[in-house]
PDB file of N, H, CA, C and O in Angstrom:
ATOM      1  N   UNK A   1       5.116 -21.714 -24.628  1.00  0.00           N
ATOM      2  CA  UNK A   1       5.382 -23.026 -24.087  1.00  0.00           C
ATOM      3  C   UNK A   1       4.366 -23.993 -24.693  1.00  0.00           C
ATOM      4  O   UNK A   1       3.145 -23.840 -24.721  1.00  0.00           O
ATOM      5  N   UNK A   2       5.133 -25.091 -25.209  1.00  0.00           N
ATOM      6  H   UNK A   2       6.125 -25.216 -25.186  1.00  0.00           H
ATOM      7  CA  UNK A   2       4.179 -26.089 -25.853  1.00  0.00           C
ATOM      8  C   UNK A   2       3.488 -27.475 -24.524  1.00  0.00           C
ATOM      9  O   UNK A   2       4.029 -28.240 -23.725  1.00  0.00           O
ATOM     10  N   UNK A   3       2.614 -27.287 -24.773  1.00  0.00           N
ATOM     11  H   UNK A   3       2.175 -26.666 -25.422  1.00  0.00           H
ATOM     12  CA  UNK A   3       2.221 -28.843 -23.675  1.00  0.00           C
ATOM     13  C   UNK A   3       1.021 -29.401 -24.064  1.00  0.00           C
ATOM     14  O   UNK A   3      -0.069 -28.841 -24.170  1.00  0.00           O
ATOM     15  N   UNK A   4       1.359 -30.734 -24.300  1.00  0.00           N
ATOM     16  H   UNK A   4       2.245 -31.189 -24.214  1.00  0.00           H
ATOM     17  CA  UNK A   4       0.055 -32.068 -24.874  1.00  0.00           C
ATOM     18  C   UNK A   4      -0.242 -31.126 -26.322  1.00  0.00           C
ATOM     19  O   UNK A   4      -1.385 -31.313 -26.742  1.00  0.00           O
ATOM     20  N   UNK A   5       0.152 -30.660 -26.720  1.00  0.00           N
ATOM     21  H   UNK A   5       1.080 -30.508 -26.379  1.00  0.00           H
ATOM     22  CA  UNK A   5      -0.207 -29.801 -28.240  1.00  0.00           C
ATOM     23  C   UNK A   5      -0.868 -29.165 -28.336  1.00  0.00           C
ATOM     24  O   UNK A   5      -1.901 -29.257 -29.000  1.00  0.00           O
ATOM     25  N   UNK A   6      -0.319 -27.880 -27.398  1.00  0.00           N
ATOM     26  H   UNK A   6       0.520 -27.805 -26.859  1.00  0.00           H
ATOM     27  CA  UNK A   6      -0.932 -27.236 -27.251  1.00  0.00           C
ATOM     28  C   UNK A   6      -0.185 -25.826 -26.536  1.00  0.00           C
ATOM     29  O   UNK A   6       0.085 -25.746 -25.337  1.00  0.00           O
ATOM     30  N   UNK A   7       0.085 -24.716 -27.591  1.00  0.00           N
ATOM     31  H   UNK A   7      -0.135 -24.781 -28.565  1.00  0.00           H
ATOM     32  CA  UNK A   7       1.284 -23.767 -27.100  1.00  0.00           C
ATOM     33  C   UNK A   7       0.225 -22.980 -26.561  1.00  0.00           C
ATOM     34  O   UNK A   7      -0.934 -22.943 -26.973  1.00  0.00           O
ATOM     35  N   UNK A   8       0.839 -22.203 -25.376  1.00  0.00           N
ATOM     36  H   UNK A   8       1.781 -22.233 -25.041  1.00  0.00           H
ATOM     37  CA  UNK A   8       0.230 -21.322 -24.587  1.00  0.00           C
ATOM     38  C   UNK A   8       1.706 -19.995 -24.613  1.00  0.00           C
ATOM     39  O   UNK A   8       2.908 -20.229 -24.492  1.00  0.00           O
ATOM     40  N   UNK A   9       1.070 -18.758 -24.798  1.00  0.00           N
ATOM     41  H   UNK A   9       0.093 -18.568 -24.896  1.00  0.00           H
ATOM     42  CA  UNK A   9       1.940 -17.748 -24.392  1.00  0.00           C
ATOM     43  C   UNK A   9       1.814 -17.570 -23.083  1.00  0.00           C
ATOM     44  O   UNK A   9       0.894 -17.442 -22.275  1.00  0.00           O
ATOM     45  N   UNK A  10       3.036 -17.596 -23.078  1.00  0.00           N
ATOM     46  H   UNK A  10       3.784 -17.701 -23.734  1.00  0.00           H
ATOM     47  CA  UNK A  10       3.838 -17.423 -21.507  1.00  0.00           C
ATOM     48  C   UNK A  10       2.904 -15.931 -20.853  1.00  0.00           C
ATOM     49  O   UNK A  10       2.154 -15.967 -19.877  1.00  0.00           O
ATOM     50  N   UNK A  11       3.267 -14.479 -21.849  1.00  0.00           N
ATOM     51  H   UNK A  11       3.877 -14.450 -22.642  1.00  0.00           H
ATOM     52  CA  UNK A  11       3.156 -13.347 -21.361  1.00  0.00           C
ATOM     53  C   UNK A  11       1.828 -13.170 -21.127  1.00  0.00           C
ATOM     54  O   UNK A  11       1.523 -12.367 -20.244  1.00  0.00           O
ATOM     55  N   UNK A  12       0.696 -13.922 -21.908  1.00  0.00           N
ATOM     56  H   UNK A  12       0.943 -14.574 -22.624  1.00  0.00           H
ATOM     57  CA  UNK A  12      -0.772 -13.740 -21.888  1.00  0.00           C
ATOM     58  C   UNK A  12      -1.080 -14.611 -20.921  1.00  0.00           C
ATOM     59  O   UNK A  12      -1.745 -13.990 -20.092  1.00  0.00           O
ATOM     60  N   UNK A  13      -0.936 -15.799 -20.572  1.00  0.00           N
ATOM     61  H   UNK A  13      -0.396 -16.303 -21.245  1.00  0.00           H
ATOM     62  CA  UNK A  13      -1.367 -16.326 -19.451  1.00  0.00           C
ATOM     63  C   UNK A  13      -0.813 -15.660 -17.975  1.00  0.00           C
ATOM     64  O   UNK A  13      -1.458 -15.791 -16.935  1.00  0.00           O
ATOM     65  N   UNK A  14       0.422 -14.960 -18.050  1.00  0.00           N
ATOM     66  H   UNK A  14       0.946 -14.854 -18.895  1.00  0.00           H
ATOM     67  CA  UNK A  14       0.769 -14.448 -16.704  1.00  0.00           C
ATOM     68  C   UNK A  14      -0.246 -12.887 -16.387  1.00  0.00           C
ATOM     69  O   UNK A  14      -0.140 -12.149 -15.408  1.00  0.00           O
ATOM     70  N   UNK A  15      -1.014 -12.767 -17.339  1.00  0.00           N
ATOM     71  H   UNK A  15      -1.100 -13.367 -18.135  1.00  0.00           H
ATOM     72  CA  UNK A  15      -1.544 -11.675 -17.087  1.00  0.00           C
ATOM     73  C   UNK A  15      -3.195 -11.427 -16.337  1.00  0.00           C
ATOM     74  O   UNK A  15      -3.791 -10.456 -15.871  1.00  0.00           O
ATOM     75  N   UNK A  16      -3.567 -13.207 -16.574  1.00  0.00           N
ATOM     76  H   UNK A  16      -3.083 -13.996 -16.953  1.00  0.00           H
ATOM     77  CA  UNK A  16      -4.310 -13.737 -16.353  1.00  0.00           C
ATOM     78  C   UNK A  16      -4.578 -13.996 -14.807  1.00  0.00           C
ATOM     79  O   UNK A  16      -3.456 -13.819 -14.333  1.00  0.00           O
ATOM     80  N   UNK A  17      -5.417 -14.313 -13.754  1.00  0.00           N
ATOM     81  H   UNK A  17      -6.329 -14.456 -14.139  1.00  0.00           H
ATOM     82  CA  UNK A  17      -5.734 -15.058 -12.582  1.00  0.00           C
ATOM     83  C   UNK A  17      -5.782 -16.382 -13.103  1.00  0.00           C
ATOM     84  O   UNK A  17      -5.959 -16.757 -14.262  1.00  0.00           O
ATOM     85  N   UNK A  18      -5.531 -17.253 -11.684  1.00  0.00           N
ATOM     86  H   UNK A  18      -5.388 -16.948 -10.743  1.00  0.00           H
ATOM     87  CA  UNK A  18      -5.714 -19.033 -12.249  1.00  0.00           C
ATOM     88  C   UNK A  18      -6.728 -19.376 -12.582  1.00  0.00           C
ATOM     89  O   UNK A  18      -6.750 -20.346 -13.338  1.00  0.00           O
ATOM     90  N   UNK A  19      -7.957 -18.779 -12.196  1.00  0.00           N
ATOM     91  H   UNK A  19      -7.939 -17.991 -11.581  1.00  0.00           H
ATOM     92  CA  UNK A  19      -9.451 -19.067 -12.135  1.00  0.00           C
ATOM     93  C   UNK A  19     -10.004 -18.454 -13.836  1.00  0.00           C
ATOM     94  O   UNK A  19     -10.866 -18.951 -14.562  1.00  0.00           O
ATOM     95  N   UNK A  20      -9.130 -17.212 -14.078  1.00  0.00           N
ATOM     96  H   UNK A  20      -8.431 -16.809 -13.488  1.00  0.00           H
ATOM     97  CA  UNK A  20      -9.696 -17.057 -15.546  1.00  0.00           C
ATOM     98  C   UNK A  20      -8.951 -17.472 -16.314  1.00  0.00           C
ATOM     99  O   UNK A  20      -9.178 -17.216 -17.496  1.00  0.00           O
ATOM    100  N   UNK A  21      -7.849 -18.220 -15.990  1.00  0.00           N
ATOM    101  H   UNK A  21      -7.664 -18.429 -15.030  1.00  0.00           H
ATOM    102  CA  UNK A  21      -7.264 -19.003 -17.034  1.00  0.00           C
ATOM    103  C   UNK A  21      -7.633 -20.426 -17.507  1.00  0.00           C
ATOM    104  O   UNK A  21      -7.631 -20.988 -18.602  1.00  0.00           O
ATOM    105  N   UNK A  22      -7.967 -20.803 -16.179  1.00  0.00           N
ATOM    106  H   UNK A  22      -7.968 -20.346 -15.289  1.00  0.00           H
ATOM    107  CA  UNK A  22      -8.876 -22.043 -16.072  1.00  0.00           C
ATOM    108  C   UNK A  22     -10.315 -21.822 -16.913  1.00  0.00           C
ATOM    109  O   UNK A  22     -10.568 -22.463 -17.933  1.00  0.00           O
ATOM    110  N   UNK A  23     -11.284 -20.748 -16.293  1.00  0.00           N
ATOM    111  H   UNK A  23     -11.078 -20.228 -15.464  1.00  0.00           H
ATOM    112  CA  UNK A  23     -12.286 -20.972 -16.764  1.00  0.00           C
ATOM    113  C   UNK A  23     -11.893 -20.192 -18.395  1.00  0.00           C
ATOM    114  O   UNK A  23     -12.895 -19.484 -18.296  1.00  0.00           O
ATOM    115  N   UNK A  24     -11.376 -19.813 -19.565  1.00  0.00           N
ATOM    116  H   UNK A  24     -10.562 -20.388 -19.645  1.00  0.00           H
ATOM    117  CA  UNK A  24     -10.993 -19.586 -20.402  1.00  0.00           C
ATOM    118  C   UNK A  24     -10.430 -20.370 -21.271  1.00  0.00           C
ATOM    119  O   UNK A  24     -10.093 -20.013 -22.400  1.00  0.00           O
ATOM    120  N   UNK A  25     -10.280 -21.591 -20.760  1.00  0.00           N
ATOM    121  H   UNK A  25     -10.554 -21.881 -19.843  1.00  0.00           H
ATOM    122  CA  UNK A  25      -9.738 -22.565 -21.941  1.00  0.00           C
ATOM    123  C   UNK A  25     -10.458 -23.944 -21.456  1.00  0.00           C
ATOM    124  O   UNK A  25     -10.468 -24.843 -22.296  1.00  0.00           O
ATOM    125  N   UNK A  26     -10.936 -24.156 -20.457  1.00  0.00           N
ATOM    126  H   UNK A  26     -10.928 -23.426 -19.774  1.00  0.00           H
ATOM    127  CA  UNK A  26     -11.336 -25.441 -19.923  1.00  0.00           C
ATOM    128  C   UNK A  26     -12.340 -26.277 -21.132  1.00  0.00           C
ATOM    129  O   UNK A  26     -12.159 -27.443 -21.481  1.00  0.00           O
ATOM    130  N   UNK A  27     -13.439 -25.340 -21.658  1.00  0.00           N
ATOM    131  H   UNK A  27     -13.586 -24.392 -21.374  1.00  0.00           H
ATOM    132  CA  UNK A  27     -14.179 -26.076 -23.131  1.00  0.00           C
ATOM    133  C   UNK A  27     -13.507 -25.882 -24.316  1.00  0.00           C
ATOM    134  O   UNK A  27     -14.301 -25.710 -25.242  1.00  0.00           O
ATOM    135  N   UNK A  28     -12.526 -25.849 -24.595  1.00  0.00           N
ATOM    136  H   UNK A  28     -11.882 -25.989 -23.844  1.00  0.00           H
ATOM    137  CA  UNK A  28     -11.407 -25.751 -25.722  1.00  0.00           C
ATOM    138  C   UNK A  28     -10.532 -26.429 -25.688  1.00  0.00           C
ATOM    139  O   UNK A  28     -10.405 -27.075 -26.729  1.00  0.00           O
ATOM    140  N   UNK A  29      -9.506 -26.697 -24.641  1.00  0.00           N
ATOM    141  H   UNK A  29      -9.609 -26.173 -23.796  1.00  0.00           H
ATOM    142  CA  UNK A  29      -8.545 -27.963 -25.061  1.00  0.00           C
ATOM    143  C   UNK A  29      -8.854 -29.254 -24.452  1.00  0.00           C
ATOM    144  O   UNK A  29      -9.557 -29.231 -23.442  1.00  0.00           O
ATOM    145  N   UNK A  30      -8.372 -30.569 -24.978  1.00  0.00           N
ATOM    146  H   UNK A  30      -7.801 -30.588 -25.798  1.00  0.00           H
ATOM    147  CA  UNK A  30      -8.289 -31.423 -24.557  1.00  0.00           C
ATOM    148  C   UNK A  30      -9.870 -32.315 -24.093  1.00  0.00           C
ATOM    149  O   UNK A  30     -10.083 -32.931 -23.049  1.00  0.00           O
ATOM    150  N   UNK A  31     -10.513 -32.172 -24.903  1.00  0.00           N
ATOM    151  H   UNK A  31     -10.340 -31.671 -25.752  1.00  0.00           H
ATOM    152  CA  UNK A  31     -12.138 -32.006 -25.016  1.00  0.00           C
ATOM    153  C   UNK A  31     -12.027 -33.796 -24.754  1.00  0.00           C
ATOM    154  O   UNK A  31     -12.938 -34.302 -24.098  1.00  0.00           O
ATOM    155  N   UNK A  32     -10.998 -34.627 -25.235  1.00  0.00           N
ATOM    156  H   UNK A  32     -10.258 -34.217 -25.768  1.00  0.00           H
ATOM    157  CA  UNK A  32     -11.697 -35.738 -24.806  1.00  0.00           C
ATOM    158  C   UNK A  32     -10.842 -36.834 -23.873  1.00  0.00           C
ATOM    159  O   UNK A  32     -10.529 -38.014 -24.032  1.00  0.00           O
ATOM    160  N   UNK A  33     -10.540 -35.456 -22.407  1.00  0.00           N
ATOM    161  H   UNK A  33     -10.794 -34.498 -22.278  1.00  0.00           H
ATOM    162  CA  UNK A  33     -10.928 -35.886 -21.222  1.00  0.00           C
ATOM    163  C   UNK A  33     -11.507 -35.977 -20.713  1.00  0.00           C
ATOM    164  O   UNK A  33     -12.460 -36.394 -21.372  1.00  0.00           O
ATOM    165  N   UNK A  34     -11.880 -35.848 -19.344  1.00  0.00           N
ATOM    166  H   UNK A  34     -11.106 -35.509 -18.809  1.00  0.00           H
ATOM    167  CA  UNK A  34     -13.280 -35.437 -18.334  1.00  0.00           C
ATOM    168  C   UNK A  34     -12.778 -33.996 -17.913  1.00  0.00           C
ATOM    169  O   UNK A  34     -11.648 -33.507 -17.894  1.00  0.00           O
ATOM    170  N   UNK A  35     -13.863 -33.556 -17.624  1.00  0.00           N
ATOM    171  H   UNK A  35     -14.781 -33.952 -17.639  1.00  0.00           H
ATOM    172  CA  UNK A  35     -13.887 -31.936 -17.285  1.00  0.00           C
ATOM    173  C   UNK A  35     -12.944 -31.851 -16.106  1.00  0.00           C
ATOM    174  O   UNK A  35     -12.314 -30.804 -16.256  1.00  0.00           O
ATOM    175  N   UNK A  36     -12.585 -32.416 -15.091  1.00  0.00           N
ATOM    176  H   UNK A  36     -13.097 -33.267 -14.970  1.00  0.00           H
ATOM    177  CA  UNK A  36     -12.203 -32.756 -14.001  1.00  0.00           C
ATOM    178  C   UNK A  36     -10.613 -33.284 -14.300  1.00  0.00           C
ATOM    179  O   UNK A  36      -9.881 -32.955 -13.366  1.00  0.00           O
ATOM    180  N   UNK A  37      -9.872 -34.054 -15.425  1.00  0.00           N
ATOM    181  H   UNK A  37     -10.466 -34.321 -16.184  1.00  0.00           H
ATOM    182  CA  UNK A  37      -8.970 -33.828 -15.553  1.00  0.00           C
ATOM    183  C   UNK A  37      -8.409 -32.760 -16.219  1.00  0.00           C
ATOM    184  O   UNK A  37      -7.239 -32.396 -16.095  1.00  0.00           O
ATOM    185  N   UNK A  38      -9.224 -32.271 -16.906  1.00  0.00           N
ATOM    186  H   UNK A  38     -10.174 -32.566 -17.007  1.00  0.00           H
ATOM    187  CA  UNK A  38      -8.779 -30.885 -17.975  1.00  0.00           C
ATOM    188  C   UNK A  38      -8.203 -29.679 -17.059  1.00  0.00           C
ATOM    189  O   UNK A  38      -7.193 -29.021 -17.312  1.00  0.00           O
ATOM    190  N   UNK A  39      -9.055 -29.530 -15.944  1.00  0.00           N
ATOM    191  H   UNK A  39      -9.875 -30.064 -15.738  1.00  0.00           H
ATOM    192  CA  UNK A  39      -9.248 -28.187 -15.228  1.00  0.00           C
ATOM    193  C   UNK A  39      -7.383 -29.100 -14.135  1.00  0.00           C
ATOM    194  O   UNK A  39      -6.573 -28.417 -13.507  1.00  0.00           O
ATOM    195  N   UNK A  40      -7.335 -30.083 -14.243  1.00  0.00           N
ATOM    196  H   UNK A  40      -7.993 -30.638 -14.753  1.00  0.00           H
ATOM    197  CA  UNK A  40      -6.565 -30.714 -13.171  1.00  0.00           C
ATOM    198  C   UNK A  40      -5.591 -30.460 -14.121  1.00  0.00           C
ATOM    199  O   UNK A  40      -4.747 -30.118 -13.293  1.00  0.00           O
ATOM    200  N   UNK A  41      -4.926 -30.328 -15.336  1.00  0.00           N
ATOM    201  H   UNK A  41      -5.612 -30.606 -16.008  1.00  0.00           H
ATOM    202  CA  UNK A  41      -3.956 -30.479 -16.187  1.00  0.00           C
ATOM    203  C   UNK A  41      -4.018 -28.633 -16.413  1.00  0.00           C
ATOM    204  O   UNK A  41      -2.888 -28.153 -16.498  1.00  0.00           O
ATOM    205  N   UNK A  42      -4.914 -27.832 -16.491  1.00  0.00           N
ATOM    206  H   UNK A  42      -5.832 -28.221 -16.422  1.00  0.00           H
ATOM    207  CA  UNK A  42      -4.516 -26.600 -16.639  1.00  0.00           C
ATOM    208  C   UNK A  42      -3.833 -25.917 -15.481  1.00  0.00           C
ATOM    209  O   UNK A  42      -2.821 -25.217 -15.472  1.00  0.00           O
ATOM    210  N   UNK A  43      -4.857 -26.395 -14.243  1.00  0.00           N
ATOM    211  H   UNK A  43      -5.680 -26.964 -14.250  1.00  0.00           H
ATOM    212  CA  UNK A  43      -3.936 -25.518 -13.376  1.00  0.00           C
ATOM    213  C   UNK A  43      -2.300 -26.057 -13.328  1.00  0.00           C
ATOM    214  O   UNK A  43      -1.324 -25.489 -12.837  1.00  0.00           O
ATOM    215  N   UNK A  44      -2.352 -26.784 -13.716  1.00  0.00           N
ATOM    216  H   UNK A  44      -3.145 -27.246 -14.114  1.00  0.00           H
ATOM    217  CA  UNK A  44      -0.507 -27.523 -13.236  1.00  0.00           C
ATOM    218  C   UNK A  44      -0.297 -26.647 -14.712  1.00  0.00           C
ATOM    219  O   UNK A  44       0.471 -25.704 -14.520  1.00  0.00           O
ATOM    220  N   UNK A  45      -0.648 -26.704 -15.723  1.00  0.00           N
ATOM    221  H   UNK A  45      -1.272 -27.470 -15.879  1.00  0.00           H
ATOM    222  CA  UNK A  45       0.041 -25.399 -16.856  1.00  0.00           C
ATOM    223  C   UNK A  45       0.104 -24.394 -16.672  1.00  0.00           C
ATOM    224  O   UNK A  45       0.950 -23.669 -17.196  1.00  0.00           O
ATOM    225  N   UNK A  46      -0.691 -24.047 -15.939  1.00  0.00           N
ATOM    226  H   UNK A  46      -1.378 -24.636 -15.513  1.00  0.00           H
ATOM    227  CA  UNK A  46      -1.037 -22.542 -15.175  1.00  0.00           C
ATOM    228  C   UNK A  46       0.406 -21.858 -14.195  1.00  0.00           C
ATOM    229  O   UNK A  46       1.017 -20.805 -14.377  1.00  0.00           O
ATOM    230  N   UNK A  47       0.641 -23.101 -12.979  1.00  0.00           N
ATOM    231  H   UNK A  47       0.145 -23.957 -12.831  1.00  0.00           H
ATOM    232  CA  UNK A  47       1.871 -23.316 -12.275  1.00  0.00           C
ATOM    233  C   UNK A  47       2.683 -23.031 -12.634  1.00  0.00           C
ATOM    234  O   UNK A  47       3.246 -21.991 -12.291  1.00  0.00           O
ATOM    235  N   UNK A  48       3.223 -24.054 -13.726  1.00  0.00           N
ATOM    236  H   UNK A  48       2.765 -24.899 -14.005  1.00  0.00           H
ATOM    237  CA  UNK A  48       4.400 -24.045 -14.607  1.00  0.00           C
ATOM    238  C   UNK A  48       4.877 -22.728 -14.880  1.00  0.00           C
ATOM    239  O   UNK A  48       5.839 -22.141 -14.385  1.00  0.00           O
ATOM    240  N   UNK A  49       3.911 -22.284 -15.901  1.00  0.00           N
ATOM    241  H   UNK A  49       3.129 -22.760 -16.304  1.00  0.00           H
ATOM    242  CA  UNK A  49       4.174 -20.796 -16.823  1.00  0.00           C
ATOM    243  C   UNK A  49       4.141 -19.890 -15.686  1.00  0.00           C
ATOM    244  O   UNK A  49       5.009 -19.019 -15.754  1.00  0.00           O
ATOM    245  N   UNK A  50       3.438 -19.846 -14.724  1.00  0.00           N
ATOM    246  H   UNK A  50       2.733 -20.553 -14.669  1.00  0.00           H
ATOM    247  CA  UNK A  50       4.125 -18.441 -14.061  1.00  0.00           C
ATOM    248  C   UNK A  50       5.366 -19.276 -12.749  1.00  0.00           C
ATOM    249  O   UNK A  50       6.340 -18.559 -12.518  1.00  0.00           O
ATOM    250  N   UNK A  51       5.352 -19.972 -12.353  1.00  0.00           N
ATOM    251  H   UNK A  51       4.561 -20.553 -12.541  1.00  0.00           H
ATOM    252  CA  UNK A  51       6.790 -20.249 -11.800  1.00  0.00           C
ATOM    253  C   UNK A  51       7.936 -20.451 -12.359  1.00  0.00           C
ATOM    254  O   UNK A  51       8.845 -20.523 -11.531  1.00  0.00           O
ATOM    255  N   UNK A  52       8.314 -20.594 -13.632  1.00  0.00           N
ATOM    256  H   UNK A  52       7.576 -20.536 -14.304  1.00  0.00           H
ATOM    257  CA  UNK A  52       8.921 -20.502 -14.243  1.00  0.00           C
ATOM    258  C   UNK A  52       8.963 -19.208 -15.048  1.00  0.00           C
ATOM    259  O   UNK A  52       9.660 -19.337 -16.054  1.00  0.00           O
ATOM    260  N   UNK A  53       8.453 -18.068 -14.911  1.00  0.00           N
ATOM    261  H   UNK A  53       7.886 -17.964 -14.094  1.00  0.00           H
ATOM    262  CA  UNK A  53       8.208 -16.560 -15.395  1.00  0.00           C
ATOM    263  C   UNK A  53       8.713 -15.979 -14.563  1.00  0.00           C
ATOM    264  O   UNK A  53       8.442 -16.179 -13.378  1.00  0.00           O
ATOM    265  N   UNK A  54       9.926 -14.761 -15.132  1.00  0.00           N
ATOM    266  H   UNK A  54      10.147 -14.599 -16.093  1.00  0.00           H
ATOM    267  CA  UNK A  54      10.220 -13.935 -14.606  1.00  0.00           C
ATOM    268  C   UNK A  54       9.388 -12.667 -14.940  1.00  0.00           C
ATOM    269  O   UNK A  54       9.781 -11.528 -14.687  1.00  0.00           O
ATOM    270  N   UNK A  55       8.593 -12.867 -15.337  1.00  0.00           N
ATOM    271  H   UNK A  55       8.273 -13.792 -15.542  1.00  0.00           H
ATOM    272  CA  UNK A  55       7.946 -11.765 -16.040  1.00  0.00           C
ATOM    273  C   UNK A  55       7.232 -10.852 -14.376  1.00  0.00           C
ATOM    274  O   UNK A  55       6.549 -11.407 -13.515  1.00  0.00           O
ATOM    275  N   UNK A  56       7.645  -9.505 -14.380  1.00  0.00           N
ATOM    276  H   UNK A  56       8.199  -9.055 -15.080  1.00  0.00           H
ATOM    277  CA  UNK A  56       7.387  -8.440 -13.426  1.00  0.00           C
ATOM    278  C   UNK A  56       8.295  -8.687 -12.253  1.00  0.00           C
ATOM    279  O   UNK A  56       8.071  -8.091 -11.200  1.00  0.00           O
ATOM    280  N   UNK A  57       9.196  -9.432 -12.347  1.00  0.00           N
ATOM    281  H   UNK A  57       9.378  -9.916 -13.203  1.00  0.00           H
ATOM    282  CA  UNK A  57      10.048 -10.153 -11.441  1.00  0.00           C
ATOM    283  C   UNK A  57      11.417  -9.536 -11.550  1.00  0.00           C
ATOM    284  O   UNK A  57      11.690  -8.892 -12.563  1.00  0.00           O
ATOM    285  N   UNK A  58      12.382  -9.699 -10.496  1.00  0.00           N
ATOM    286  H   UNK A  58      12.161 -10.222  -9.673  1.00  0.00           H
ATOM    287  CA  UNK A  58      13.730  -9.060 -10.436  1.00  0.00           C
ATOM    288  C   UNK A  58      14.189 -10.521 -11.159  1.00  0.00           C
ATOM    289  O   UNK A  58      14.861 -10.166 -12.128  1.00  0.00           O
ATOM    290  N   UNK A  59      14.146 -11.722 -11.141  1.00  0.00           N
ATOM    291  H   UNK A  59      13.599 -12.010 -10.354  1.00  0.00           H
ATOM    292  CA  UNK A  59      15.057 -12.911 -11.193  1.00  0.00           C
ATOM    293  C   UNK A  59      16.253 -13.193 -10.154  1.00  0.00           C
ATOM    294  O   UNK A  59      16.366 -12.659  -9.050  1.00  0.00           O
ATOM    295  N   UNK A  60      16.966 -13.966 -10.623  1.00  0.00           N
ATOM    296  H   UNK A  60      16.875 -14.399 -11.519  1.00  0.00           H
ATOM    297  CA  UNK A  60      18.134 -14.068  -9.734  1.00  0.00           C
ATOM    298  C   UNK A  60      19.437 -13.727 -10.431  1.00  0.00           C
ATOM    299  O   UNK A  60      20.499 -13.770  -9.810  1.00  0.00           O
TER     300      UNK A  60
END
């Protein structure tokens, strides 16, 4: 999944907790926000990719 330019794998971030996904990219993308929107824009990427993941999931 691509977002602000910046592709993230779906299967590697679902394998992840929010907190080490957060703290794992927070000094790497998007460096010229404030730390405080960065971490505010990952977790909502964070959201996304696993609510939208069926991954370990039956689906519908």
């Amino acid at each position: 999944m691509r977002i602000n330019g910046v592709t993230f794998i779906e299967s590697e971030v679902a394998k992840l907790s929010l907190d080490e996904f957060v703290a794992q990219n927070i000094d790497v993308f998007w460096k010229d926000i404030s730390r405080e929107r960065r971490k505010s824009r990952l977790v909502s990427v964070y959201n996304r990719i696993i609510n939208n993941s069926n991954l370990g999931g039956g689906g519908d």
